[in-house]
Structure formats: structure tokens, C-alpha cells
N, C-alpha and C positions, 0 to 999 in steps of 0.2 A: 653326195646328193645336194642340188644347188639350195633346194628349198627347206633344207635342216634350218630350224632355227625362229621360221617364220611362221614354222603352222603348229596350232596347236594339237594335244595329242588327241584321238579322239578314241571312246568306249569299243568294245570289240562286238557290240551291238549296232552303231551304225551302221546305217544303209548306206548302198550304193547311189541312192539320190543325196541323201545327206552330205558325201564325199563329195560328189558334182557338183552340188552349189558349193562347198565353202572354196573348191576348186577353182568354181569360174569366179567368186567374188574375189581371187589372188590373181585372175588374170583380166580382170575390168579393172582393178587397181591398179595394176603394175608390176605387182609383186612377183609373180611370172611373167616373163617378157615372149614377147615374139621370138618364135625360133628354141624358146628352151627345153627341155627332153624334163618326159615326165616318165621315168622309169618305176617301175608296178612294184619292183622288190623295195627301192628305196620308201616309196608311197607307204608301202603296206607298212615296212616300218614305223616308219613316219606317225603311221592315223591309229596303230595296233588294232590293223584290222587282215581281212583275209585279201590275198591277192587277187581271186574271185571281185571281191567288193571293188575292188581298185580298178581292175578290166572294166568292170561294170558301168561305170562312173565316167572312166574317157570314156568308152562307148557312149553314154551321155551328151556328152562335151563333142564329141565326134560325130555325131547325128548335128547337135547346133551349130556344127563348121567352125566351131574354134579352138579345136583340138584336131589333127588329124595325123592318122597311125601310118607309117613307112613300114616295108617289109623289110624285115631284117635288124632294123632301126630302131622301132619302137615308135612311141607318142609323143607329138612335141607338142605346144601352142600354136597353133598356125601363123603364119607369115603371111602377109598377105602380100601378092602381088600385084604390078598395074592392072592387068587384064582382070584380077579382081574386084578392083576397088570399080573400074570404069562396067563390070557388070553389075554389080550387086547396086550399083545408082544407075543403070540400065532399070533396073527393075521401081527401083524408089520412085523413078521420074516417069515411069509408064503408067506405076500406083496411083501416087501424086496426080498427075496429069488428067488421070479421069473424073478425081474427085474433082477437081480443080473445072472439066467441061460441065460438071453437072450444078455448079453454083448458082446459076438461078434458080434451080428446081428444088433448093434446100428447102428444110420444114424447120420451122421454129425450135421443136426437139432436135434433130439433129444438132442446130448450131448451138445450143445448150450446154452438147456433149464437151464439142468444142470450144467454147466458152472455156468449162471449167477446165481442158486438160489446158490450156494460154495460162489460165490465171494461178494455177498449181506449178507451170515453168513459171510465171512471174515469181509465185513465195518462194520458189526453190534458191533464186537467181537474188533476190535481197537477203537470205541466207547465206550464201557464198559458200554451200556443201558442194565440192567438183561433183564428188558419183550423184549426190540428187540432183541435180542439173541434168545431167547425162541420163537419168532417168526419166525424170519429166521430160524431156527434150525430145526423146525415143515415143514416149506419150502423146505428144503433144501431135507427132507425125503420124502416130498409129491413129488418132483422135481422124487425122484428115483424109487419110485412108478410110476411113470406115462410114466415110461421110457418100461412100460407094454406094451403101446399103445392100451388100453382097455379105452375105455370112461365109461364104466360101470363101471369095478374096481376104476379110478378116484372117480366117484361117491360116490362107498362105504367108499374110503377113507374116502373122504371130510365128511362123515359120523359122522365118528369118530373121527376127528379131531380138534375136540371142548376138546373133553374126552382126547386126548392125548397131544392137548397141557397143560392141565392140569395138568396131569400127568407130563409131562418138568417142568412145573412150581414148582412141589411139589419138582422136583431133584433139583433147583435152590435155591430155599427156606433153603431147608437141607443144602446142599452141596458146594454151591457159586462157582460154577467152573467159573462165568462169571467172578470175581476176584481172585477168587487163582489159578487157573490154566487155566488162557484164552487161552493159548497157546497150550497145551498139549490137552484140549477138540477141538479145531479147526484143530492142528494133526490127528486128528482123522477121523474126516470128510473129510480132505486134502485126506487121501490115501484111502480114499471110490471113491471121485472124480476124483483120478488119477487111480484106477485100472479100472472104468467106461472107461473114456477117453483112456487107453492105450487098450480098449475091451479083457481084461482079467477077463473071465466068474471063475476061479478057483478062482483069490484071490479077486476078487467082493465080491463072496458068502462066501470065509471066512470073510472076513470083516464086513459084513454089519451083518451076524451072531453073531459076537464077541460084536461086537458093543452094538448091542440088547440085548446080553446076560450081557453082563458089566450093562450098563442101567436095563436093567431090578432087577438085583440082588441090587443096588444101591437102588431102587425103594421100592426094597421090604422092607428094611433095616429101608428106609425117611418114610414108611407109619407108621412103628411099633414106630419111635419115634417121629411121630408128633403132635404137637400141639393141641391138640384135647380139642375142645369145648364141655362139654356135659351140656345138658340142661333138664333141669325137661319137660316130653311131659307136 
């Protein structure tokens, strides 16, 4: 079993959500990689819990798209592919884009909200913790999203959110911008949040476009050379 060794045991009392978080927190880490096989008997082992609980848990992980189950096969980590990464920032840049038309029309609350999720990536980013970075970062985007004033669209974000912090993660992994260029990645965000704040609807949408499109193509690059587990089905 690849992941003997790195997960602790867990009570035969945990839940099937309990397994899925400490699950997805080994694969926001690293610690499971894209492409590794999460087999149910080894699991159950693994946490001494029921294999029930273990199904349960990638189905979890499997509804958030960062696990997903093969017939025959079993459950790996998802891998993502191009035609992934260039839809799921299909989606980010449609999100993005509309907050970004409705910037003049901000209210002092709203840009508030946004304020504080900038200045929560800022303490994250003079900390130099990778995963809070990658947290507030995912935040800081949800922050601008919601600047929609759509409870719905929240929603869907919060959807995908699982999937795209993921995705942060995979750029983080590659790329280490939290220590080679903490400055220059939080630049970045600085003047998404000050063309918000200054309701400047033109260089919002350039921005937050640019932004997406930088990331994204970054993305594309981390998936082609990552680390990939491959395992006999």
C-alpha cells in the first residue's frame, strides 16, 4: 500500500467525513500524488476502520473531483489533464469576469469583504506557510467571486473549490512561488484588489483575466511534468 507509513491510525469510530479530510489534506500536500490508487482494503487497514467508511470518504473526494473511481480499477487521485485545467479556468475567468464588469457598482461592504480576504493572503505570504498561502489564495478568489452578490453563484463556486484548490496546490508543488517569488505572486493580487477598491471595471477585467490566463498556462505546464504515480490496476 503506497501510503503505509504516512497516515496515522485512526479510532474505528471515525467517520467517513473524518477519512476524507485527512485524505484530501495528503493530497493538497503531496503526500498522495496525482495518479496514485487509493485501494479500500489497504485504507481500511490503514485508518482501522470499516471498508464501508473508506467507500464513503472517496465518494467524498469523488463528488469534489479530486479523486475519481475507474471500473475495474478502483480510486486514484485524479490527474488532471489539459482539457482540464483549460476548463476549470473556463469557469474561474467567466466567475472572475463578471465580478470584475460589476466594479463600479461595488458597495463599501462588499469591498470590505475583499479587503480582508488581500490582507489575510498578505499575513499568510509574510508567514511563508505553502498550504496557507494556497488557502488564502483560493479565498482571496472566492472573496472576488462573491463580489457577484449571487448566493447561487457562491454556491457553485464553493462547488469547485475543493478541485481548485487543488489545482493551487499542484502550482505550488511545481513552482514554489510561496518562496521564490512571494513578493511578486502577492503583487499580483495587490493590484486585482486595488483596481476592485479604486471600482475600476476596465483594469479589474484586465487583471483578473491576465491573472487566470498566467495561472492557467503555468498549470498546464505543472500537470505535464508531474510526478505521476502509475500503478498496475
Amino acid at each position: 500500500m503506497p501510503v503505509d507509513g504516512r497516515i496515522p491510525t485512526l479510532s474505528r469510530g471515525t467517520t467517513a467525513e473524518e477519512v476524507a479530510t485527512l485524505l484530501r489534506d495528503l493530497i493538497m500536500g503531496g503526500t498522495l500524488k496525482p495518479g496514485e490508487q487509493l485501494r479500500e482494503e489497504g485504507l481500511s487497514a490503514q485508518f482501522d476502520v470499516s471498508r464501508r467508511t473508506v467507500r464513503d470518504a472517496l465518494g467524498i473526494l469523488a463528488r469534489e473531483r479530486i479523486v475519481r473511481h475507474y471500473r475495474h480499477r478502483g480510486s486514484r487521485v485524479v490527474l488532471f489533464t489539459e482539457n482540464d485545467i483549460h476548463d476549470l479556468y473556463r469557469v474561474r475567468k467567466t466567475l472572475e469576469g463578471s465580478a470584475a464588469a460589476k466594479a463600479d457598482e461595488l458597495t463599501d461592504a462588499q469591498l470590505k469583504v475583499l479587503t480582508e480576504a488581500f490582507e489575510n493572503l498578505a499575513d499568510a505570504t509574510r508567514a511563508g506557510n505553502a498550504n496557507e498561502i494556497v488557502s488564502r489564495d483560493l479565498e482571496f478568489h472566492q472573496a472576488v467571486v462573491g463580489l457577484i452578490g449571487s448566493p447561487r453563484v457562491d454556491d457553485f463556486f464553493a462547488g469547485i473549490a475543493v478541485e481548485m484548490r487543488y489545482a493551487l496546490s499542484i502550482l505550488e508543488s511545481t513552482y514554489h512561488e510561496s518562496s521564490k517569488r512571494p513578493a511578486e505572486a502577492l503583487d499580483e493580487h495587490r493590484a486585482i484588489w486595488a483596481a476592485f477598491v479604486n471600482r475600476n471595471v476596465a483594469e479589474a477585467t484586465r487583471l483578473v483575466e491576465a491573472h487566470a490566463d498566467s495561472n492557467e498556462r503555468l498549470l498546464v505546464d505543472a500537470v505535464a511534468a508531474t510526478d505521476v504515480v502509475h500503478l498496475a490496476p
